[in-house]
RODRENDREN-870112 format. One record per residue: x, y, z of N, C-alpha, C in turn. Coordinates in pm, whole numbers, plus 50000, padded with zeros to 5 digits. Example, Ala and Ser with C-alpha at 12.3 -4.5 7.8 and 13.67 -1.06 7.14 Angstrom:
2
513194943150780512304955050780513204967050780512854977550708513674989450714512905000350787
***
This chain:
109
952280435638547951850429838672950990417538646951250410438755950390394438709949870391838863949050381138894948500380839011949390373139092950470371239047951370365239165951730377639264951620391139215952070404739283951140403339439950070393339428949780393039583950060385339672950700372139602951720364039654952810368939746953120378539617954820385339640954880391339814953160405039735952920412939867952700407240029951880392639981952210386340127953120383340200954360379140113955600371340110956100385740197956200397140187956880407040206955710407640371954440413040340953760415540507954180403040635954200389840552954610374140634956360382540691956770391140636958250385640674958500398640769956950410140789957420417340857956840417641042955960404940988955480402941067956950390041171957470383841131958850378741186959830393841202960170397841129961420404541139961070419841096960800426141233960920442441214961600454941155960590460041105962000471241006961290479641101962040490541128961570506841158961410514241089960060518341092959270525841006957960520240929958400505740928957170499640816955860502240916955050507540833953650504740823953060492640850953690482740784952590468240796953530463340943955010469141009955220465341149954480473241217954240484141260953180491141286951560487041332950910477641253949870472441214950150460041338951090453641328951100440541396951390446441531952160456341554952950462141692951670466341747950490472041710949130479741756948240465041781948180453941691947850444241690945800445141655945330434641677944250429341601942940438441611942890445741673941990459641697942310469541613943590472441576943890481241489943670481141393944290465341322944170460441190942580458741143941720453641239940700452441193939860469341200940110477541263939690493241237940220498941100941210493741074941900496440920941070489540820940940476440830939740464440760938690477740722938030478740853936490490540868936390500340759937500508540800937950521540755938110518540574938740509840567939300506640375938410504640296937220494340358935930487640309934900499640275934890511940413933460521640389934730531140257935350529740245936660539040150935840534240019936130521939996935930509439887934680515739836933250512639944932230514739883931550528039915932740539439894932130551039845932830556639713933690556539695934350554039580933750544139456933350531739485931870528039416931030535839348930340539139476929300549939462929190557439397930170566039422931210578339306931320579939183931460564039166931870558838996933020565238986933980565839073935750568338967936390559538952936270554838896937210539038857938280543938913939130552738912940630553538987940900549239132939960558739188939660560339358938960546939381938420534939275937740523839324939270515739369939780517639243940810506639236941540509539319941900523839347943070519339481942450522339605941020522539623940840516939768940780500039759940460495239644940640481039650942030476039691942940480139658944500480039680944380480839819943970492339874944120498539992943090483340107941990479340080941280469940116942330453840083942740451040021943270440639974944430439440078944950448140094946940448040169946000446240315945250455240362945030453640516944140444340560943520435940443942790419940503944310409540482945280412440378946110405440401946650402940498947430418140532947480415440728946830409440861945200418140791944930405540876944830390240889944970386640742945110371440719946190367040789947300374540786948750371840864948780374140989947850379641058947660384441228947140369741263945900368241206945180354041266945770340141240947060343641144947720328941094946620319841007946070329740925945420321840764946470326040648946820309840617947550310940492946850317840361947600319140275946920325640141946660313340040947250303040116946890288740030945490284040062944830291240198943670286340222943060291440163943120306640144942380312040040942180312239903943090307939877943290300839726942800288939708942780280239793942060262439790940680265439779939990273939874938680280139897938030285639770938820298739714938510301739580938420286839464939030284939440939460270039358937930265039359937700263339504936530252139541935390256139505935080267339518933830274239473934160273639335934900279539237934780281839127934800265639067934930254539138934590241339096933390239439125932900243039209930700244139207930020253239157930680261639092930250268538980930000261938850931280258938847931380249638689930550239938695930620236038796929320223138788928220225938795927330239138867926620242638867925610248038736926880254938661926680259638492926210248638424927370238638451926700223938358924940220738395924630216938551923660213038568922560220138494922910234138475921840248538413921670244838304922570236138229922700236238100921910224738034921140215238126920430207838071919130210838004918910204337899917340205137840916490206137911915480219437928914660218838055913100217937937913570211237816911880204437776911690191237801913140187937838913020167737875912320164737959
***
C-alpha cells in the first residue's frame, strides 16, 4: 500500500456520490446527507481518541481508517477537492522548512 490508496479511495466515494450503487454505505451517507455524515465525523473522532487512550495500536489505526473515509465524504458532500488538501498540506510543510532554517541560525551572533 502507498498513499495514493487515498486518492484511489476518493476516486471511488467521488463516483458514488454521481452514480448510485444499492447497498453502498458511502451512497447511504450522501442519501441521509450532511447531518449524518457529520454525526459519523463525531462518532469516528471520540472512537479515534479512545482507542488512543487505550494504547492499542490496532484499534488506533483502524479508527483512523474509520475517521479518514468519513471526513473524506465529507470533503465530497461540501465539494472540497483533495487537491485542496494536498496544496494546503504542501504549504504548511513549506513554513516549516523555512521555519527550521530560521531556528537554525547562530543565536550567539
Amino acid at each position: 500500500m502507498n498513499a495514493n490508496i487515498i486518492e484511489e479511495l476518493n476516486t471511488v466515494i467521488l463516483d458514488r456520490k454521481t452514480e448510485k450503487l444499492e447497498g453502498s454505505y458511502t451512497c447511504y451517507l450522501f442519501e441521509k446527507g450532511l447531518d449524518k455524515i457529520l454525526k459519523k465525523c463525531g462518532e469516528e473522532c471520540a472512537e479515534l481518541i479512545i482507542a488512543a487512550k487505550n494504547g492499542d495500536k490496532r484499534e488506533l489505526c483502524l479508527e483512523a481508517c474509520d475517521l479518514l473515509y468519513h471526513m473524506l465524504v465529507l470533503l465530497a458532500e461540501r465539494g472540497v477537492p483533495l487537491t485542496d488538501i494536498f496544496a494546503e498540506l504542501a504549504e504548511r510543510a513549506e513554513k516549516q522548512k523555512n521555519l527550521k532554517t530560521s531556528h537554525a541560525v547562530d543565536k550567539n551572533s
